[in-house]
N, C-alpha and C positions, 0 to 999 in steps of 0.2 A: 252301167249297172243301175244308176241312180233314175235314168228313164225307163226302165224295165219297171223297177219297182213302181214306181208311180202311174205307172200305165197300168200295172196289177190293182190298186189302190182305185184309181180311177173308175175300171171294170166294176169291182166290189161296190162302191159309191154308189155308180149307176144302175148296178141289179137295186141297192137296195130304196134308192129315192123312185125307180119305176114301182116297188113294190108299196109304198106308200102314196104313190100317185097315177094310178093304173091309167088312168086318160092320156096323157102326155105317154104313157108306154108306146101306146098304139103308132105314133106318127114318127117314135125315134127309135122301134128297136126291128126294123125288118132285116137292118144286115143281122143281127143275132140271130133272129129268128132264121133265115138262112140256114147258119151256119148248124143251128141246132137241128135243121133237116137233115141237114149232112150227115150230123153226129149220131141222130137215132137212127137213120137210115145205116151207118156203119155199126151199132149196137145189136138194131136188127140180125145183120150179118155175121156179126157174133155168137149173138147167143144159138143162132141156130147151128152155128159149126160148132160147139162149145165142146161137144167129146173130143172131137179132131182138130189138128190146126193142120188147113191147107199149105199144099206149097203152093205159092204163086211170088207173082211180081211183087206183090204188096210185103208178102212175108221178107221176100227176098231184103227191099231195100229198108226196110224195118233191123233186117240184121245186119245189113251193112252202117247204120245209125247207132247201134246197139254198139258195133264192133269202136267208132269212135268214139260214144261215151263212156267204155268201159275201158276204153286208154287213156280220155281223160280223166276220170276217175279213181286209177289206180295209184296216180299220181300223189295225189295227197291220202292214199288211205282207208278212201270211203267207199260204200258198196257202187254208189251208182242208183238203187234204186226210184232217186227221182225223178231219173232222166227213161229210165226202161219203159215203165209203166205209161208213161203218156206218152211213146213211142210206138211201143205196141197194142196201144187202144187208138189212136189216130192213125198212125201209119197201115198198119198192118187188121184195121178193125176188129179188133178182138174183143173178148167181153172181158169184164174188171175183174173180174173170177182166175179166168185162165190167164190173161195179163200178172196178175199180183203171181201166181203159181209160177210164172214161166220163171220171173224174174228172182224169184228167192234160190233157185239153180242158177240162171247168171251172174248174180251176186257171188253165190257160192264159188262159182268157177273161176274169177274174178279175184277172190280174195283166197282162193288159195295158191293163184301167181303169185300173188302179195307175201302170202305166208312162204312160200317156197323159198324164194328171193334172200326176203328180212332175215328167214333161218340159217341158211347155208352159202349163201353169195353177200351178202353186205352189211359191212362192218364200218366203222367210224374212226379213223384218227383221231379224232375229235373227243372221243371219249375209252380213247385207251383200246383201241380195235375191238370194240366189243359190240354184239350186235344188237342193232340199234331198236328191237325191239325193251320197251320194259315191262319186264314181266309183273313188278308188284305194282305197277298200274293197272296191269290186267285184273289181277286179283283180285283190288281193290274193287275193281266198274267191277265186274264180271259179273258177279249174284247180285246186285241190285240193280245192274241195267234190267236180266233177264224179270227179275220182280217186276220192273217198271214196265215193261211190254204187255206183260200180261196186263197191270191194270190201264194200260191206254190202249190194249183189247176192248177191256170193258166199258171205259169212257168213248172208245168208239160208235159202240151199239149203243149209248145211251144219248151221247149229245147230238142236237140237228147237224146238218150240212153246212149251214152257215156260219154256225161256227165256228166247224172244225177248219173251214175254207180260211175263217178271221183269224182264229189263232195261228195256221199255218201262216199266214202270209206276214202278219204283225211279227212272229219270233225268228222268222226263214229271214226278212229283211233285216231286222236288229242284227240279228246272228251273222249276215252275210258283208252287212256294213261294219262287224267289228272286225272281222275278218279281213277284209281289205285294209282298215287302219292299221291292223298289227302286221299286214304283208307290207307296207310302206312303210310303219315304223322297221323293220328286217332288212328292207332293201337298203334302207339309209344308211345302216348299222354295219351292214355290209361294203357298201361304197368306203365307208370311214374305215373298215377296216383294209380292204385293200390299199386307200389311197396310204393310208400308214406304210402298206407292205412294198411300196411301188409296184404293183401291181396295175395299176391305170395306166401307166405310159403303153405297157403291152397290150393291155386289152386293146388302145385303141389306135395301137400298131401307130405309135409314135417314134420313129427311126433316129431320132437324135437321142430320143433317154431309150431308146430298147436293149443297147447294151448293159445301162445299171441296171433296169428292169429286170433283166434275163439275172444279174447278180445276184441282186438281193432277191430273186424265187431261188436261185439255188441255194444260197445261204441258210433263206428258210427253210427249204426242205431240208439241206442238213442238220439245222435245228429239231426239227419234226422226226427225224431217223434217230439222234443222240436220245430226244427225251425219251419216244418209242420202246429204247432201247434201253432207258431206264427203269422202267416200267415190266418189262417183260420178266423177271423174278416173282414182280408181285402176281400180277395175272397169272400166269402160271404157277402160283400157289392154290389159284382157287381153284375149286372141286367145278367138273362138270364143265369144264373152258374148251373141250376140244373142236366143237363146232358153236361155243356161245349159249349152249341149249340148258340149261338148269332145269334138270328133270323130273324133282322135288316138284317147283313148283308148278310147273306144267303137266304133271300128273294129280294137283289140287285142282288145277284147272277144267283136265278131265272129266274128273269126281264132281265140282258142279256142274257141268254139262251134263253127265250121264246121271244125277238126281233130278234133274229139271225136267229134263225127256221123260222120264220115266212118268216125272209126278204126269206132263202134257199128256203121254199114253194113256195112264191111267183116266184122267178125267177126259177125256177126248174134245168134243167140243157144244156148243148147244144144242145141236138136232140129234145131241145122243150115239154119235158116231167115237165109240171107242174101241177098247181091245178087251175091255169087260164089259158086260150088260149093267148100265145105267143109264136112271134117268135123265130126260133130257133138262138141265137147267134143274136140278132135284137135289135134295139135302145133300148128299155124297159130290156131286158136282163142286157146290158150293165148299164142303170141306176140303177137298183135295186142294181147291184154288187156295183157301185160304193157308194152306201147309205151308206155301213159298212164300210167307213174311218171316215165320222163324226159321226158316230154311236161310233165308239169304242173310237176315241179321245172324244169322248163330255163323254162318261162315264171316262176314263180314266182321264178324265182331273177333274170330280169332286169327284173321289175318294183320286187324289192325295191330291186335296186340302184342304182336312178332316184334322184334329191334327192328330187322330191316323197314327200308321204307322204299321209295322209290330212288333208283339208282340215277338215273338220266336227267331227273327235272331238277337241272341245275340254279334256274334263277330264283334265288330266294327260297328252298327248300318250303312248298306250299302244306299246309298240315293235309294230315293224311284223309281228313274225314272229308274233308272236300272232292275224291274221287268219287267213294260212293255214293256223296250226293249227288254230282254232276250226272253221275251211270244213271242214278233213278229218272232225273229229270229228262235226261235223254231217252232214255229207254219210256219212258210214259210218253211222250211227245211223237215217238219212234210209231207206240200202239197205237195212238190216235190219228195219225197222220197216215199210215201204211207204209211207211219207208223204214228201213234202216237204221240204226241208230248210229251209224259212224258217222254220218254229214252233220250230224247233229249235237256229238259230243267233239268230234274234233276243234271247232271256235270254240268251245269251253278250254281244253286244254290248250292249246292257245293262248288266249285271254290268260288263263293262270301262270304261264310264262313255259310250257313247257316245248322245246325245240322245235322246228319243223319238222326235220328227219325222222325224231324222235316219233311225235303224236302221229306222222303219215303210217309211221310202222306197227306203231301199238295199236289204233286203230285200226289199222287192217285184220291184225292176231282178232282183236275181240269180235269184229268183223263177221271172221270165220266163224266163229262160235255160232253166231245169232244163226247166219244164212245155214249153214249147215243142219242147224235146230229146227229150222223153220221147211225145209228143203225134205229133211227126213218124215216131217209129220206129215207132207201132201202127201208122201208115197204111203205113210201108213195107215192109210184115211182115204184112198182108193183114189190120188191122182192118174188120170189118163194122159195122152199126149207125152208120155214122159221120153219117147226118142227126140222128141223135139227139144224138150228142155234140157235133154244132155247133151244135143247137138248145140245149143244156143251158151249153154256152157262154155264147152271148149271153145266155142267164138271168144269167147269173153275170158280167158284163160286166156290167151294168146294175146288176144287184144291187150293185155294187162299186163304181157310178160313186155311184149313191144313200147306201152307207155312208160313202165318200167327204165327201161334199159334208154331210151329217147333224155327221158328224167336226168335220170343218177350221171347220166354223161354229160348233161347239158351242168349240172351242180357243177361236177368234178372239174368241168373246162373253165366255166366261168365263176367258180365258188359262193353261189347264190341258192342255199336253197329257199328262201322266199319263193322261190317259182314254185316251189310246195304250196304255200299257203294261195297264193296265186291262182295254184289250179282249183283247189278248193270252192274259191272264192266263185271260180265262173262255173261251177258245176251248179253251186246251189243258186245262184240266179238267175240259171239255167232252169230250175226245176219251179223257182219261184215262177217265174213268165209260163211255163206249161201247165203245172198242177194248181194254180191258183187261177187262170184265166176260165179253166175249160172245170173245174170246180166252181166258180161261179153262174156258169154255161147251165150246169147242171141242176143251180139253185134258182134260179130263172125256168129252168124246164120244170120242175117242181111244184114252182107260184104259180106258172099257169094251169100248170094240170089242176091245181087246188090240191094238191098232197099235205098231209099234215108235218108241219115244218116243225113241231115244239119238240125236246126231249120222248125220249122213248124207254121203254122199258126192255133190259139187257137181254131177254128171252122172250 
């Protein structure tokens, strides 16, 4: 990971000391220039299929790449989108248009194996059988991630390439490096607790202690059955426990999703593409955007003010205002970057101590929201190709149920879920090595064309 990164680092470096010293470009950059043959030659090829996406070989093994990061990816939570997008613009040459389209339905499809899964199949010992989604973290992120996307929408259309290329790679790498420390600190945490449990002799199929071994797991499991057992009066006191589902607040949840959509429909987007006639980037524009700050604080602010708080995030009960900050920042880094907001907030909650199991699941739920959100505006905004993107869907729905199911079993046998944060970890530096090298590719195509590289104006 730590050579990935620095080989990104490297890249960046080198676009940028060629662009202050154009002479020495010429004699050190012809593999780039290459490969940028390559790369506009397959853009080319793009943009001219750009209503259609052929079937061929390319598309083919594009979705076979797709099908594996979309299983590793469901692992811990996240859409995946970092891994789609320069899969289907390299692999399969597509243009960043129909690419970014295809994948906000793979996501979608994706995390709603995730949501399926977290709702009605998996539940937690660990936290009193209950499932391991938390919903008043949802709450919490929910209206200020969506707030956040929109304005790193905006920061998108306004900052250069180079930036956004710099800030991706500086916070992808911070973010991915903390990420590993806290999957090492888990797996440690884990070892010490099995060694506690004797549980090591088994694992590592030690025949002289495998009989205490084999004891004391059964000892504990009948520990784990008695407390269970104590337990089950109270749980089955509360309202709404038959499948985990609390419908209260997953129907708040709704209700922001279905004002957010509305406001998007409403104001459509800059070339004036809505469901009402307005201008493009025109007063009305502007006000509707501006609606979702008191939109999300006036939610935001009556969710805080509930008793409850978050259920799950057991280490050190984290104050509550720390969700919605986390949501905004992800959610802005999410608009500016074009990805996802789950790869992004997951090492946040992490970092503030909240589970693996836990943040892989809550993550996914808020997941669905965005991908869905985003998935329904292409179709209302005259996306084409869409047999394709529902086909690429269900790849990725399957693919997600299989990661799934690969996952939760490997935990349950070996009692490690760190392999959550694990997967996490390779996803996004995964995405770091694709999105940032061939993001720099593109800042180099730019400097030479002589394109103007400074800030721009949102419209």
């Amino acid at each position: 990971m730590n050579h990935a990164s620095l080989s990104c680092f490297l890249l960046i470096f080198t676009v940028a000391f060629n662009s202050i010293n154009p002479s020495s470009a010429k004699s050190q950059t012809s593999s780039v220039e290459k490969i940028l043959e390559w790369r506009n030659s397959n853009d080319d090829n793009g943009s001219q299929e750009h209503a259609k996406v052929p079937l061929s070989g390319h598309m083919l093994l594009a979705s076979l790449l797709c099908f594996v990061a979309s299983s590793i990816s469901s692992a811990g939570g996240i859409g995946g989108g970092g891994l789609f997008i320069p899969i289907l613009t390299i692999v399969a040459s597509l243009d960043l248009k129909t690419a970014s389209s295809l994948s906000a339905f793979m996501v979608t499809g994706g995390s709603i194996a995730n949501v399926f899964c977290n709702l009605l199949c998996t539940t937690s010992t660990r936290f009193g059988g209950k499932s391991l989604i938390d919903y008043d973290i949802a709450l919490l992120s929910e209206p200020c991630m969506l707030l956040g996307v929109s304005i790193g929408v905006i920061c998108n259309l306004v900052f250069p390439e180079w930036l956004i290329t710099l800030l991706f790679a500086i916070f992808l790498t911070w973010s991915t490096s903390k990420t590993c420390i806290n999957g090492v600190l888990f797996w440690k945490a884990e070892s010490e607790e099995i060694r506690k449990k004797g549980f090591e002799a088994v694992e590592n199929g030690d025949n002289a202690a495998d009989e205490e071994g084999q004891r004391l797991v059964q000892e504990n499991k009948q520990e784990n059955d008695e407390g269970l057992k104590s337990l089950e009066p109270l749980l089955a006191a509360e309202e709404n426990r038959k499948f985990g589902i609390p419908w209260l607040k997953l129907g708040v949840l709704l209700l922001v999703w279905f004002c957010f959509f509305f406001l998007y429909l409403l104001r459509g987007n800059k070339y004036g593409q809505s469901i009402i006639p307005m201008e493009a980037c025109g007063v009305g524009y502007w006000i509707l955007s501006s609606v979702q700050v008191p939109l999300a604080i006036g939610f935001t602010a009556w969710i805080v003010l509930r008793k409850e708080g978050p259920c799950l995030s057991r280490s050190g009960q984290p104050n509550k205002m720390i969700f919605p900050v986390m949501a905004l920042l992800a959610g802005m880094l999410g608009g500016v970057f074009g990805i996802g907001g789950g790869m992004l907030i997951s090492p946040l909650l992490i970092q503030v101590g909240v589970p693996p199991e836990v943040t892989a699941a809550t993550c996914s739920f808020m997941v669905f929201f965005s991908s869905t959100m985003s998935a329904l505006q292409y179709v209302m905004l005259g996306m084409e190709h869409i047999e394709t993107a529902v086909t690429l869907a269900i790849i990725c729905f399957i693919a997600s149920l299989l990661g799934l199911l690969v996952v939760h079993r490997a935990i349950k046998k070996y009692g490690r879920p760190s392999l959550i944060v694990f997967s996490v970890s390779l996803v996004m530096a995964l995405s770091i090595v694709l999105m940032t090298s061939f993001g720099a590719m593109d800042i180099w195509k730019d400097y030479k064309s002589g394109k103007y590289m400074g800030f721009k104006h949102p419209c």
